[in-house]
Backbone as a ProteinNet text record, in pm:
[ID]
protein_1_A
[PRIMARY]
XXXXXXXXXXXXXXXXXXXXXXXXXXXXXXXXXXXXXXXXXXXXXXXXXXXXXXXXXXXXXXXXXXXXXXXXXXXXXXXXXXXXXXXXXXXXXXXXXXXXXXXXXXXXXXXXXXXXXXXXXXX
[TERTIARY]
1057.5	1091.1	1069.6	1144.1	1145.9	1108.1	1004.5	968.2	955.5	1058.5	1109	987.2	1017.1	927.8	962	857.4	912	871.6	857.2	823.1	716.2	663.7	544.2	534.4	423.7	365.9	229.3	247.4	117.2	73	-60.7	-73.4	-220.6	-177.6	-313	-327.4	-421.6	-448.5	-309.5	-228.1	-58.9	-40.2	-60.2	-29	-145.6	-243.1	-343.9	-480.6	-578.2	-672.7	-796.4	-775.3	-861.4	-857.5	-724.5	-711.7	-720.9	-761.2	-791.5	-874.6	-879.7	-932	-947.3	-1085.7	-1121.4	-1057.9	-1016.9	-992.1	-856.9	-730.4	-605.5	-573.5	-462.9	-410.4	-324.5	-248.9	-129.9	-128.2	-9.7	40.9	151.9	190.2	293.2	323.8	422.3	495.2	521.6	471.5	508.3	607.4	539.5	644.2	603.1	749.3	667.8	686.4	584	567.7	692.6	725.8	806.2	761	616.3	545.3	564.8	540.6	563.3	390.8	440.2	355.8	362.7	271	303.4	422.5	482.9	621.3	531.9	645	600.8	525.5	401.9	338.9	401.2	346.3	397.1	262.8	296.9	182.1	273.6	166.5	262.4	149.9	204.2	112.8	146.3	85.5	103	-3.8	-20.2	-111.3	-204.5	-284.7	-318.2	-333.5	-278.3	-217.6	-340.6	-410.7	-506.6	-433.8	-490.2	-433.1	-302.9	-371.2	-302	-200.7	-161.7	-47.2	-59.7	-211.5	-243.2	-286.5	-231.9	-238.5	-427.2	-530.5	-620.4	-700.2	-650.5	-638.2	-509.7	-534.5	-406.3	-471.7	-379.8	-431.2	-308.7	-380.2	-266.6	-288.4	-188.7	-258.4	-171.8	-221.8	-179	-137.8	-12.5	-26.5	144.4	169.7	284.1	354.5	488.9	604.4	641.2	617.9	591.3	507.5	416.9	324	363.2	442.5	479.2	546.1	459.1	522.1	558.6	663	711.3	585.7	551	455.5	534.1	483.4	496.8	442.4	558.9	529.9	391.3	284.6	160.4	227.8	182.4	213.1	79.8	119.7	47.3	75	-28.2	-20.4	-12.1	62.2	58.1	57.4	-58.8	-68.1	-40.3	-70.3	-91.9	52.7	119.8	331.8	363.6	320.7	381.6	313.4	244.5	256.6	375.8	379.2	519.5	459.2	623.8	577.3	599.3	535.6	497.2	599.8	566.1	675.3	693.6	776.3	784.5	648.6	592.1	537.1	350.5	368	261.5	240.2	229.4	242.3	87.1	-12	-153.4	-260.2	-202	-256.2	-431.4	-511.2	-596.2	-592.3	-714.2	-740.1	-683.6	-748.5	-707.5	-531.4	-457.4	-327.3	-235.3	-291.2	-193.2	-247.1	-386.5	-403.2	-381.3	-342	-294.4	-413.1	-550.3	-613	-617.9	-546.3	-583.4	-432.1	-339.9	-233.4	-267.8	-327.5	-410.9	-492.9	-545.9	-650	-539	-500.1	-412.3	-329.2	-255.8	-169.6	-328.2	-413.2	-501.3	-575.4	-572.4	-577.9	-490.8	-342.2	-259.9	-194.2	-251.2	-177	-335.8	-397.3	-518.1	-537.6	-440.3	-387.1	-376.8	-329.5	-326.2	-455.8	-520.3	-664	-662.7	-793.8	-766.4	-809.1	-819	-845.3	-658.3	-573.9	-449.5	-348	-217.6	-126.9	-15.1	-14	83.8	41.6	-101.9	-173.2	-248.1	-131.3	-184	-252.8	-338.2	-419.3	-364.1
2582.7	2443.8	2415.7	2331.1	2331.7	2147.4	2103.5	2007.5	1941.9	1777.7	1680.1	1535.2	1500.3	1361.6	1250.7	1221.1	1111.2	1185.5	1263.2	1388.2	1370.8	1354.8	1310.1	1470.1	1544.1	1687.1	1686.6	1725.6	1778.2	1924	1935.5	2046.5	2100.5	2192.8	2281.8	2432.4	2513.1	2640.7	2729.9	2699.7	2779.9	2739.3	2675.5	2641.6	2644.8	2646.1	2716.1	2746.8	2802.6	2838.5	2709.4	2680.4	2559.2	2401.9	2446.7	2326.8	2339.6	2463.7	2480.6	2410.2	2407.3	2328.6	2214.6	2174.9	1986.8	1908.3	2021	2007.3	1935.8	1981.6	1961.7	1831.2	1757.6	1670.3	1621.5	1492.5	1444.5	1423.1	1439.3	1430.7	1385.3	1280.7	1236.7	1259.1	1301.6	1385	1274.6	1316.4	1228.8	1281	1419.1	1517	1649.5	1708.9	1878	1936.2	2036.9	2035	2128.3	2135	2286.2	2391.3	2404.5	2492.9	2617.7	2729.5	2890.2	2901.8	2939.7	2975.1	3095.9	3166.4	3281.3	3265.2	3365.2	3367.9	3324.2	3211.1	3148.4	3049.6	2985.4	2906.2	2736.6	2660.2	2549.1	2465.9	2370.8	2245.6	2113.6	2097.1	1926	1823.1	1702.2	1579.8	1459.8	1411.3	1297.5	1255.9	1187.6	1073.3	1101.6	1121.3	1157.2	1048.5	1063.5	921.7	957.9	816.5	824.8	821.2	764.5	782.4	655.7	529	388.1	431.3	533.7	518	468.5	460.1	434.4	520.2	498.8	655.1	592.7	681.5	701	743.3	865.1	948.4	994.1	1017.4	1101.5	1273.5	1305.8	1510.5	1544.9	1641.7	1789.6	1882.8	1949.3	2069.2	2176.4	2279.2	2381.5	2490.8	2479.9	2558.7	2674.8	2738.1	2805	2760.6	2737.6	2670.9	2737.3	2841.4	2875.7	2814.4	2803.3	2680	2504.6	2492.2	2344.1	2286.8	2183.9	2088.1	1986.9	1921.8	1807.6	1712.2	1632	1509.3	1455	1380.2	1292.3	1136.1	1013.9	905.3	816.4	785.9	750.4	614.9	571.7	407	357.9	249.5	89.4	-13.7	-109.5	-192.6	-337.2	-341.9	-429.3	-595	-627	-774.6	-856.1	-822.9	-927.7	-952.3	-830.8	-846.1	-925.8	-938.9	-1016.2	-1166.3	-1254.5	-1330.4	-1478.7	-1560.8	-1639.3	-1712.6	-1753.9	-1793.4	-1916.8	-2041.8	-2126	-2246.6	-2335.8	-2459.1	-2509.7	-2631.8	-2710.2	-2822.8	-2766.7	-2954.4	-2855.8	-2742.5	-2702.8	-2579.9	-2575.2	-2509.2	-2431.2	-2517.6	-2440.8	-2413.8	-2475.9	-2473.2	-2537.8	-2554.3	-2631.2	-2800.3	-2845.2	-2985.3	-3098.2	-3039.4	-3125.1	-3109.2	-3020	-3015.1	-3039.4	-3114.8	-3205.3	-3311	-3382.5	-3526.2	-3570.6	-3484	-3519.2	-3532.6	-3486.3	-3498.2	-3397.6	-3314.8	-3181.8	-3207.4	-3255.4	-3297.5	-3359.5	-3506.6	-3626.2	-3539.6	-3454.8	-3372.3	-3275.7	-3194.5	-3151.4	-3192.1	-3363.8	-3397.5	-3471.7	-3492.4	-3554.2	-3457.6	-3345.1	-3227.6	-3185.1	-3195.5	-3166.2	-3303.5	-3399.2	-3497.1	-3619.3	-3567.1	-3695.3	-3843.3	-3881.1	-4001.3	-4058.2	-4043.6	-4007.7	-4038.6	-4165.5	-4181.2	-4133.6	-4106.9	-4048.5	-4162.4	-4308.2	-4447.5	-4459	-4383.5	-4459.7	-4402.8	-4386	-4301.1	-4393.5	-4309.6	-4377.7	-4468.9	-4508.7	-4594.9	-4525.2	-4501.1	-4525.7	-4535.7	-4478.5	-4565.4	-4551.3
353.3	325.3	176.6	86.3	-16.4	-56.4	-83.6	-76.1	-166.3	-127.9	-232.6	-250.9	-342.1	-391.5	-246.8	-173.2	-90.9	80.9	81	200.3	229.8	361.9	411.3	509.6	412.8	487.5	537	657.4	709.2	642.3	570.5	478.3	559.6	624.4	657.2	647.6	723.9	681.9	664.8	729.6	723.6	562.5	486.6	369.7	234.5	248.7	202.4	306.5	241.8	320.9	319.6	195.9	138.8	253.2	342.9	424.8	543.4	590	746.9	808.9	917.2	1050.5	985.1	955.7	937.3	825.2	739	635.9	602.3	697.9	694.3	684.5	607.9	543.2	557.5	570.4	589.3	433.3	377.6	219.7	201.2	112.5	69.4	-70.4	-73.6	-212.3	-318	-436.6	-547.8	-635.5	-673	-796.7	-713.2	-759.4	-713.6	-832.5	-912.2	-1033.7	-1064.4	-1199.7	-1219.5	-1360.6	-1290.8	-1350.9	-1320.6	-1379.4	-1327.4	-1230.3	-1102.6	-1038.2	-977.2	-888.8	-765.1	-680.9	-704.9	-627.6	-485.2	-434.2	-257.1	-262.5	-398.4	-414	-520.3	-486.4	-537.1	-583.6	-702.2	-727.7	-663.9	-576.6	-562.9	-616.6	-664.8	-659.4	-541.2	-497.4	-401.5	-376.7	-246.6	-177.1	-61.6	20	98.9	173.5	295.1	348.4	491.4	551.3	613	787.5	870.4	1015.7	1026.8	945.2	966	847.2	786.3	716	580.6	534.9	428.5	318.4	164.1	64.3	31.3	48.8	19.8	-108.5	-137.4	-263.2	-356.8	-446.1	-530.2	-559.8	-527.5	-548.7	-572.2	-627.3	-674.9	-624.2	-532.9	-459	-458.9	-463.1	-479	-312.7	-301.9	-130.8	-142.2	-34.8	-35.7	40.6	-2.3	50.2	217.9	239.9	372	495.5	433	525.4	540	503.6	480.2	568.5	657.4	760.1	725.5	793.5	779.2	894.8	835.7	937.9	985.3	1084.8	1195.2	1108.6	1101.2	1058.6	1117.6	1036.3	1110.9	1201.6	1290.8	1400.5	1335.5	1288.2	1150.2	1270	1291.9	1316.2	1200	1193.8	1043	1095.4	1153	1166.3	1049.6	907.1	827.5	794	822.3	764.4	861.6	1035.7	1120	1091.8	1006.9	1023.3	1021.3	1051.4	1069.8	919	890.5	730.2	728.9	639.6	634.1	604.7	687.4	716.4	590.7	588.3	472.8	521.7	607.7	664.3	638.6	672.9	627.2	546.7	416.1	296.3	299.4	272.5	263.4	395.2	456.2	619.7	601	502.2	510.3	496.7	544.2	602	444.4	360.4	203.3	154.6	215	192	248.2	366.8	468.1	466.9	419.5	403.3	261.2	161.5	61.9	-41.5	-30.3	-118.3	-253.9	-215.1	-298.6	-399.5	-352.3	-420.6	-498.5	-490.5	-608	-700.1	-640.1	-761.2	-869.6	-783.6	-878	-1004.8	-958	-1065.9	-1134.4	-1141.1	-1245.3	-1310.3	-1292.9	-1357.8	-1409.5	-1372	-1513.7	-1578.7	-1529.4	-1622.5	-1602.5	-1752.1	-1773.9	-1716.8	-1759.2	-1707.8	-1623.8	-1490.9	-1337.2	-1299.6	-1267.7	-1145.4	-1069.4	-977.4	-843.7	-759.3	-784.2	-722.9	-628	-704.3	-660.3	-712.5	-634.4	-680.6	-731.1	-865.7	-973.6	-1096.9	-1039.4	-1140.3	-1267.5	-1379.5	-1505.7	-1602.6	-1668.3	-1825	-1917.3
[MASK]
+++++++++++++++++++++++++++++++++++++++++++++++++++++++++++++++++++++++++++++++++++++++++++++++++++++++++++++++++++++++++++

């Protein structure tokens, strides 16, 4: 297998020795170098991507293109992407930004002038 920038490999002892048993790695490809190496061997740089699909580390590792699996895409539960996005009626979802107090503060902080006794009233 000849492995491109963007390639998510499972890298273990089939691919160096340095990664056997506990050791072995899910890796995501950044550059694959084009340095002169051992005929069959490669430098890659990438990410070491954790169980939830997340890059952890950055490494450079050194393994032979013979050993090189293609991974299996990690399953992410990504609650924070599913949240529903925010109305026109509720923008900050706290108590001061639907009774309108945090609004009054705001414009008398950018405009001096502006009391916070009353809206629109002047000095």
């Amino acid at each position: 297998m000849r492995p491109e920038p963007g390639d998510l490999l499972r890298i273990d002892g089939r691919a160096s020795v340095q990664f056997a048993g506990e050791r072995a790695l899910t890796f995501r490809i950044v550059s694959v170098c084009d340095r002169p190496a051992y005929v069959g061997w490669v430098w890659l740089t990438g990410y070491v991507i954790n169980r939830r699909g997340n890059a952890t580390a950055k490494r450079e590792i050194y393994v032979q293109f013979a050993g090189l699996r293609l991974a299996s895409i990690p399953t992410t539960s990504r609650s924070r992407a599913t949240r529903p996005a925010a109305s026109r009626h509720n923008q900050g979802g706290g108590r001061t930004a639907r009774d309108g107090r945090a609004q009054r503060s705001s414009r008398a902080a950018v405009h001096p002038g502006v009391t916070e006794a009353s809206d629109g009233d002047r000095r």
